[in-house]
C-alpha positions as CSV (number, residue, x, y, z in Angstrom):
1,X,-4.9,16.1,22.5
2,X,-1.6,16.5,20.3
3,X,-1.3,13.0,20.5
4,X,-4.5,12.2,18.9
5,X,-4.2,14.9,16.0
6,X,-0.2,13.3,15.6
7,X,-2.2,9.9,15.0
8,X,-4.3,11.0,12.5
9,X,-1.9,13.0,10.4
10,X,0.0,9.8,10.4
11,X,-2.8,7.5,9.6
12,X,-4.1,10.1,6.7
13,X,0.0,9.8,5.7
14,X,-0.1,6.0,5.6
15,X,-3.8,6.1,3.5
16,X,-2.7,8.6,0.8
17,X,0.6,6.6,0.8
18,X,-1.6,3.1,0.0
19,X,-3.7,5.2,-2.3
20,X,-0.8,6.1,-4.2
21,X,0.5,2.6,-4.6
22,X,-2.3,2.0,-5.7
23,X,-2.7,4.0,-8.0
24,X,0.7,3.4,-9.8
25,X,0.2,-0.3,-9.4
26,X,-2.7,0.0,-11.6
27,X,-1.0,2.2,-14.6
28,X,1.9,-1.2,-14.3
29,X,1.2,-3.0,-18.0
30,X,2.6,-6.4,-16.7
31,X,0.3,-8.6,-15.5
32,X,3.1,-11.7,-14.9
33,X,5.6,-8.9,-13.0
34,X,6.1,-9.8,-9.1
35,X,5.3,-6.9,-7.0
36,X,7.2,-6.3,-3.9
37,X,4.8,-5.3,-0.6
38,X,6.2,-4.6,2.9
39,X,5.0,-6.4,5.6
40,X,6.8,-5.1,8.8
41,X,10.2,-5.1,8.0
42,X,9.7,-8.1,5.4
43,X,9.0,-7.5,1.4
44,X,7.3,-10.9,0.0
45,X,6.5,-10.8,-3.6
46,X,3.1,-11.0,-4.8
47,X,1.3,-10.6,-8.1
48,X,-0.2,-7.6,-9.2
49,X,-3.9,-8.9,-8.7
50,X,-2.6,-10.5,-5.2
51,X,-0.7,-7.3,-4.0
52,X,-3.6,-5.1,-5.1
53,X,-6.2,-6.8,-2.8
54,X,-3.3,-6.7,-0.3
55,X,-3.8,-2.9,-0.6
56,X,-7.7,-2.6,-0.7
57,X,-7.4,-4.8,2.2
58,X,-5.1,-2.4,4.1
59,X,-7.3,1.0,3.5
């Protein structure tokens, strides 16, 4: 049962962490900047638009 509870404090960690990021993501003024987004242990560089749907898509 611990186990269980662990897993959804760390999954309610990992939304309000995506939330957040998102959330500064959208008070960033420049449109043309490259935004760096972690996948794994990889960061590829995406737009703003591009690494906000990355985001949505991840909640």
């Amino acid at each position: 049962m611990s186990e269980l509870k662990d897993e959804i404090e760390a999954k309610k960690k990992s939304l309000q962490n995506l939330e957040d990021a998102s959330d500064d993501l959208m008070m960033c003024e420049d449109d043309a900047m490259l935004i760096p987004y972690q996948i794994g242990d990889v960061f590829i560089s995406h737009s703003q638009e591009e690494t906000q749907e990355m985001l949505e898509a991840a909640k």
